[in-house]
N, C-alpha and C positions, 0 to 999 in steps of 0.2 A: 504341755508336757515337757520337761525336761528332761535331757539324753547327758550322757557320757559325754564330753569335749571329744574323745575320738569319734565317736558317733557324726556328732554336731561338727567336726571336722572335715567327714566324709559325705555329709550334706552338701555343705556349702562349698565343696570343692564340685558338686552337678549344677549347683546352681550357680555358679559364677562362671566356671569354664567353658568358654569359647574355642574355638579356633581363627584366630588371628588371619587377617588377610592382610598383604601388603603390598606395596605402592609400587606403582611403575607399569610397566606393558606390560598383560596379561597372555601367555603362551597357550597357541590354538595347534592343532595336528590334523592332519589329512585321515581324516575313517575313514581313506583306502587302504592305507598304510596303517594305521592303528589295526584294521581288522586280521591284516595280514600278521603282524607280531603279535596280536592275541593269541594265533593260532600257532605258532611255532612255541610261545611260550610255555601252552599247555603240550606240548611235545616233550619240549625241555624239561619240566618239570615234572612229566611221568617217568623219567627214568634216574630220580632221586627223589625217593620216599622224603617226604620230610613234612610238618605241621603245615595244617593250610595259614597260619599266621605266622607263621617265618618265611613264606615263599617270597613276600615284598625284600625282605632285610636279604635275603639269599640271593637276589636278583640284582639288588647294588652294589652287594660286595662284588657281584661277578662280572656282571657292567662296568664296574670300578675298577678291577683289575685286569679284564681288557683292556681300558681306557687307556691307564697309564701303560700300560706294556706298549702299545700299538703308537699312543703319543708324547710319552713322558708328564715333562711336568707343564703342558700348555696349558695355557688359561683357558683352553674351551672345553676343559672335561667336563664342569660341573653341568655347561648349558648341555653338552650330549648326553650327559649321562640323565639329564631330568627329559627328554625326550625322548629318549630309549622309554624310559617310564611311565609317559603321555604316552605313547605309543603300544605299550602293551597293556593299557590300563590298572598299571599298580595303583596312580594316584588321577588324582582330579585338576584339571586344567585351573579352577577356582582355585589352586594351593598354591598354583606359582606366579611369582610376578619378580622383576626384573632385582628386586633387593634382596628376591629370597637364592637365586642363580649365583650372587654375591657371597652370600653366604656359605653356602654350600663348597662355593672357590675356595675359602677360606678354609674352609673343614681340611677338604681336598689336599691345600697347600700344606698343612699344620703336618699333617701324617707323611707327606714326600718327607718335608725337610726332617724330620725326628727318623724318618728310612734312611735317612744320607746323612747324617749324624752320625747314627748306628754301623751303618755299611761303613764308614771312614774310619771308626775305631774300634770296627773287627768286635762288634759286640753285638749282630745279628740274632744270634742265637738266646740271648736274655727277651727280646720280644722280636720273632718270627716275622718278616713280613704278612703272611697270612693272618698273624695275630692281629696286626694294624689294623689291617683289614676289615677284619670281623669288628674292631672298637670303631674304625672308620664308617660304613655302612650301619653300622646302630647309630651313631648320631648323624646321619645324615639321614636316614629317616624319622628321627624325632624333630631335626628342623625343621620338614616337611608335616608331619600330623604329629601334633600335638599327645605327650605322651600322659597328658598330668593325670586324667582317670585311672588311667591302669596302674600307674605311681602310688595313686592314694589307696585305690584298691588293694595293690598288696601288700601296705603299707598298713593299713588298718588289721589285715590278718595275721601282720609280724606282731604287731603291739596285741594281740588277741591272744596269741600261741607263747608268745617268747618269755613272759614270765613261770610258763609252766615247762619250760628245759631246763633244767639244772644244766652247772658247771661242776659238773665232778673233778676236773681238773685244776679248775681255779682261773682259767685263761675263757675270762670274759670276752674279749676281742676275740677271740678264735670262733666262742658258738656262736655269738651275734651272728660270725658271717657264715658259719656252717646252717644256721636255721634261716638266714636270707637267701639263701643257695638252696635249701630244702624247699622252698615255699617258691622259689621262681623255678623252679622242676614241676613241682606237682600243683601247685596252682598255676601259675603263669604260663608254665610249658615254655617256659622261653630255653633259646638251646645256650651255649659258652660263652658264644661271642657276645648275646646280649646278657646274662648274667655279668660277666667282665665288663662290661660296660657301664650296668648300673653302680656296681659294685665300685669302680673307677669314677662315678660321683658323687657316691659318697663317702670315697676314704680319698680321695684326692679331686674335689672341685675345681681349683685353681689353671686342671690339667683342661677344662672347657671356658676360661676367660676369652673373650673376645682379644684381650690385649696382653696377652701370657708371651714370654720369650721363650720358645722351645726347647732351646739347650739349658736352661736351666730349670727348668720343670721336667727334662727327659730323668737324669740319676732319681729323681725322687717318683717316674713315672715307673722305672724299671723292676726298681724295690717293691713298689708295688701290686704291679702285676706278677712278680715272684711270687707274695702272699698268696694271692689272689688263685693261682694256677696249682699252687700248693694245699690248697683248700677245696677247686675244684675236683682233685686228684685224691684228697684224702680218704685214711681206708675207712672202714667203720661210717661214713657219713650213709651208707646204706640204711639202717634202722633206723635214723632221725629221718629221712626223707619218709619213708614207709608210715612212721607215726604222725607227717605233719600229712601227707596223702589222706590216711583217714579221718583228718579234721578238714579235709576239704571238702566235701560235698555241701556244707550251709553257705560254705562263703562262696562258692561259684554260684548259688539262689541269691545271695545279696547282689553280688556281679551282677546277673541278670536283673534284678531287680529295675538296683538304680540304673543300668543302662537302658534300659526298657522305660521307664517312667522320668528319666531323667532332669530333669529344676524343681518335679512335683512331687521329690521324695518324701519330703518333710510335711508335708500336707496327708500325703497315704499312711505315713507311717504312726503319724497321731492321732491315728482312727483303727485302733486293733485289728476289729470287724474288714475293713477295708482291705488293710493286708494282707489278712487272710485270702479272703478273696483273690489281691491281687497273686501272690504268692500261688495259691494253688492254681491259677490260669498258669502263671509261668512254667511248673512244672508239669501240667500235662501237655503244655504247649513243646516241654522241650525232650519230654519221652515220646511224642509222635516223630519228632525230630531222629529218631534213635536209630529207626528203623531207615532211614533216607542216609545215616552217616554211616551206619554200617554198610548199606551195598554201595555204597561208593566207597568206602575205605577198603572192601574186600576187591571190588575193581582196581581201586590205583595200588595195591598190591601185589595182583596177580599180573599188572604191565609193569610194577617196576619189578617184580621178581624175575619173568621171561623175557622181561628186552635186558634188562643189565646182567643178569646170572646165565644165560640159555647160551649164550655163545661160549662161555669159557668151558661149561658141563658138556654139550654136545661135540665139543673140540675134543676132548676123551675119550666118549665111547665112539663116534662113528669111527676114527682111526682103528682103534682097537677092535672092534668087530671085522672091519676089511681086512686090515694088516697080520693080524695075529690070528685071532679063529678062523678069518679064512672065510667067513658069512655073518648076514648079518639077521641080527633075532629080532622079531615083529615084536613079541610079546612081553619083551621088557621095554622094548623102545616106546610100543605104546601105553603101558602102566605108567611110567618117567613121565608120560606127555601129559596122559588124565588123569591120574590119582590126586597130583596136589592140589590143582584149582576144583576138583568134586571136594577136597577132604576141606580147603580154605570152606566154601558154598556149604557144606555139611557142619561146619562149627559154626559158622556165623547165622545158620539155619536155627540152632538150638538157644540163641540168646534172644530174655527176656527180656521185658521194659520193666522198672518198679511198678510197685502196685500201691494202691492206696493207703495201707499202711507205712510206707516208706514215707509218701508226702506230709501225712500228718506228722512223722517223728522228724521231717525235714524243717515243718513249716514250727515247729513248738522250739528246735534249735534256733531258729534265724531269730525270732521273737525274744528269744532268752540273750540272743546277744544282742540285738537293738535297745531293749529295751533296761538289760540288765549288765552292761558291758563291764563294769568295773569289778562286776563280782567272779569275773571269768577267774581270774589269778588265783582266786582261791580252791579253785576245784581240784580234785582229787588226782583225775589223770593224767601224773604230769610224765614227760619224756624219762627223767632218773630214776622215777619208779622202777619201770618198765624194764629199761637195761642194769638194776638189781636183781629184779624177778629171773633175768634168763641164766643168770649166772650161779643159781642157789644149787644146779642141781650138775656139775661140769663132768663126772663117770655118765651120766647117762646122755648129755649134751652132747660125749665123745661117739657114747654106740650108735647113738642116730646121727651121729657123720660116717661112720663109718658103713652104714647100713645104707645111707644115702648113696656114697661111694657105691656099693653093690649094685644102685638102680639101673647102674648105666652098663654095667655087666649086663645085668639080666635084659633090658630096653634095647639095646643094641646089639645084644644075642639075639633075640628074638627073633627081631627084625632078618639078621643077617638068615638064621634057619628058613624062616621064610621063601626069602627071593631065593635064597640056594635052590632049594625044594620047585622052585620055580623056573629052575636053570639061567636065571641072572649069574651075567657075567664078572669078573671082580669091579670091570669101568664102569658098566650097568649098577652094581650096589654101590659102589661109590656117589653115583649119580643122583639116585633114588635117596640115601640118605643125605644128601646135598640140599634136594629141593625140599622134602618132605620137614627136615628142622627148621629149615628158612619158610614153611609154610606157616608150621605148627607156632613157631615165634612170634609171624605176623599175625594169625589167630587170636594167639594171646593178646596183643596189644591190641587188636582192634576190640577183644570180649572186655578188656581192661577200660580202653574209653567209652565201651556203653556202661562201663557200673560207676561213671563219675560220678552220679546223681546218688548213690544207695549208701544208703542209711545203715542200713541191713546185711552184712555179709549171708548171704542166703545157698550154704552148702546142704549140697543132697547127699542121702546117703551113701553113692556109688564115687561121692566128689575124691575120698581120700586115696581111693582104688585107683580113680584115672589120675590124682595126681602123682601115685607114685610112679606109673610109667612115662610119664607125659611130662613131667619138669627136667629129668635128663635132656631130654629133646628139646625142649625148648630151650635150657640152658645152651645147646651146644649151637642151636639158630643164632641164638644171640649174639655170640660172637662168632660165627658166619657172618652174621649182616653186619658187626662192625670191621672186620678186616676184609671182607670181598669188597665194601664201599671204596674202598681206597683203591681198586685194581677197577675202575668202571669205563669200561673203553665205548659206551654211550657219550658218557659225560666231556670224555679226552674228544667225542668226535662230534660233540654239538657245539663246544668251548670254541675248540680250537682249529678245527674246520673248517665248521659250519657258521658259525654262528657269525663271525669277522666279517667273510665277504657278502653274507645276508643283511646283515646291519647298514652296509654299506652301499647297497644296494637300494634299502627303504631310505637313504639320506637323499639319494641322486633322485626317488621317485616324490619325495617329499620336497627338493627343492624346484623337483616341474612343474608340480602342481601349484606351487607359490606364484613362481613364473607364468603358468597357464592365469594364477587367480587374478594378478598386478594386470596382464593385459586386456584380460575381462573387463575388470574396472575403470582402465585406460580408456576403452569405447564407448562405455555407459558413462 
């Protein structure tokens, strides 16, 4: 059977890709010590919500930027920093050997010297140290595991989607990167730092040569993370994201596919019958799954909501009920305490898994792109359609903003008559709609990653009712959780703290046991 070259591209990128191992003394850790930073790290990282596949890239950037604060620019960050990482098990002891500690040096060194560059000519502020950061720690975990699948992966779904985005504007360069930005959101999940980073390979390679001179690849580095940051940032890229989002649910079954059958794709795939099969295993394999990601997403929600959010809310109202009322009220303080983790437990209560029609219209998409890939470019619904369509009708376009405006009168009136009538205090309603948006928000996102699979937008008839009280609220979650993030006095106190004199601690228990193991071996 003959496939598409993208197809047959994406075959033979499973069946030839390895992961490289390399030469030299192979790095071993103390699992007394490893078990010990397992356990703080899962600390660490309930109290910053964040994808469970960026928590590795999030843990070097931050490893990384201890490192250098605490040592500058010594040659031994890269080996601490790959032990910090044996140690809490991001990666596998099989991934490091003495060329690849080198390596990673090198990474290390490239990003000081372009930060001392930058710092000497008072041009910080064109790339942020933090930004370094985030490009730093992305490629220091792709020298570590091998990134080329997920590359090709998304890489086949650009070349699948991207003939069907127009440029209504004419600036070709521009959607390229606005729909590679759409497509590492809603497929990939990947967050900034790794979007700018892929993006920064492929609009400037030269900036990853092993033997680049950094002052003169920084001006053409700078220019281009401007782009890049500009693009991140731009407006309107909301409705292309949204339209490449619901072209993702077949290519995350391909995902799984070839990751699941992985050298023996090309063998399944030239047997219909087979695929099918395999194919419908995958997905009820991965709606039983749904149910195990939801109550754990609803858990690491409700610890990251009340360890990082519960101190700055309850610094409000206990003052203010002593100080000012003069007492303090049982019956708001404990609605505040129960109502949002019952109302999270009560949404996450009401979501389904798809159903068997879903798989079938999932398993007849996958098949039509394997099998038929070339003919994708031709179909009907493409991105400039769409942003035609919304525009034909802009007096009524206006009333339903303005009517939406009113939701949040009405949703937030409500509310407030409520707790009044309840003798909540003004810090107590402050409170309550504090946590209850930041609930209702992470509600959302968590009902959002169970419909990644659906085919089928599957609204009830009461859907348009609750959404029109419930998307105010969630809007105003939403940015709750993006500006309280930046105020997380967890984060200020595990950083920078805790986390310093702990590390250092496992280095002193990590070189005894060395010591303990040399004189062991001395005797025998």
């Amino acid at each position: 059977m003959e496939y598409s070259s993208v197809v047959n591209a994406l075959i033979e990128v499973f069946e030839k890709s390895q992961q490289t191992l390399g030469s030299g003394a192979q790095f071993n850790v103390s699992k007394t010590v490893s078990t010990l930073a397992a356990i703080y790290e899962k600390a660490r990282n309930a109290v910053e919500f964040r994808a469970e596949h960026l928590i590795r890239r999030a843990a070097i950037e931050r490893i990384l930027k201890r490192r250098v604060m605490l040592n500058g620019g010594s040659s031994s960050i890269s080996e601490n920093l790959v032990l910090e990482l044996l140690w809490a098990k991001y990666i596998d002891s099989s991934l490091i050997y003495d060329n690849k500690i080198a390596e990673i040096q090198a990474i290390i060194t490239k990003y000081l010297e372009a930060r001392h560059i930058l710092s000497s000519e008072g041009t910080t502020s064109l790339i942020p140290w933090d930004m370094l950061l985030g490009i730093a720690s992305s490629e220091i975990e792709e020298t570590i595991v091998s990134a080329k699948r997920r590359e090709a992966l998304s890489n086949f779904f650009y070349q699948a989607i991207r003939p069907n985005v127009g440029t209504p504007t004419g600036d070709e360069k521009t959607t390229n990167i606005q729909v590679f930005i759409a497509i590492e959101r809603a497929f990939a999940q990947a967050d900034d730092a790794l979007i700018m980073y892929h993006l920064l390979k492929i609009m400037q390679p030269s900036w990853f040569e092993k033997t680049l001179n950094v002052s003169n690849e920084l001006n053409v580095l700078t220019s281009t993370v401007a782009v890049i940051r500009e693009n991140l940032s731009a407006k309107g890229s909301d409705s292309l994201y949204r339209y490449i989002r619901n072209h993702t649910p077949p290519f995350l079954l391909i995902r799984d596919f070839f990751l699941e059958v992985d050298g023996k794709a090309r063998e399944i795939i030239s047997d219909s019958k087979l695929l099918e099969e395999k194919l419908s295993s995958i997905c009820a394999h991965k709606y039983m799954e749904i149910g195990t990601k939801i109550r754990r997403a609803v858990v690491r929600s409700i610890i990251y909501i009340f360890l990082t959010k519960m101190v700055f809310a309850f610094a409000l109202e206990a003052p203010f009920d002593v100080f000012i009322q003069k007492h303090v009220d049982y019956l708001p303080l404990a609605i505040n305490s129960l109502f949002p983790p019952l109302l999270l437990f009560l949404v996450a209560g009401f979501i389904s898994v798809p159903g068997t029609d879903n798989t079938r219209r999932l398993i007849d998409r996958v098949k039509t792109i394997l099998y038929h890939y070339d003919d994708l470019k031709n179909e009907k619904d493409s991105y400039e359609e769409t942003t035609k369509d919304k525009g034909k009708r802009p007096v009524l376009g206006g009333i339903f903003s303005i009517f939406y405006i009113t939701t949040f009168l009405i949703s937030f009136g409500c509310i407030s008559y409520i707790l009044t009538s309840l003798h909540f205090s003004i810090a107590s309603q402050i409170i309550f709609v504090f946590f209850v948006t930041l609930v209702t928000f992470f509600a959302y996102r968590i009902r959002q990653s169970a419909k990644e699979y659906e085919m089928i937008d599957r609204q009830g008839f009461l859907g348009p009712i609750v959404d029109f009280f419930f998307l105010p609220i969630i809007r105003v979650g939403h940015l709750l959780s993006q500006e309280i993030a930046k105020l997380n006095i967890f984060i200020f106190l595990f950083d920078f703290i805790l986390e310093a004199p702990l590390k250092v601690i496992f280095e002193v228990v990590e070189e005894w046991i060395r010591f303990i193991r040399t004189k062991k071996e001395e005797i025998i």
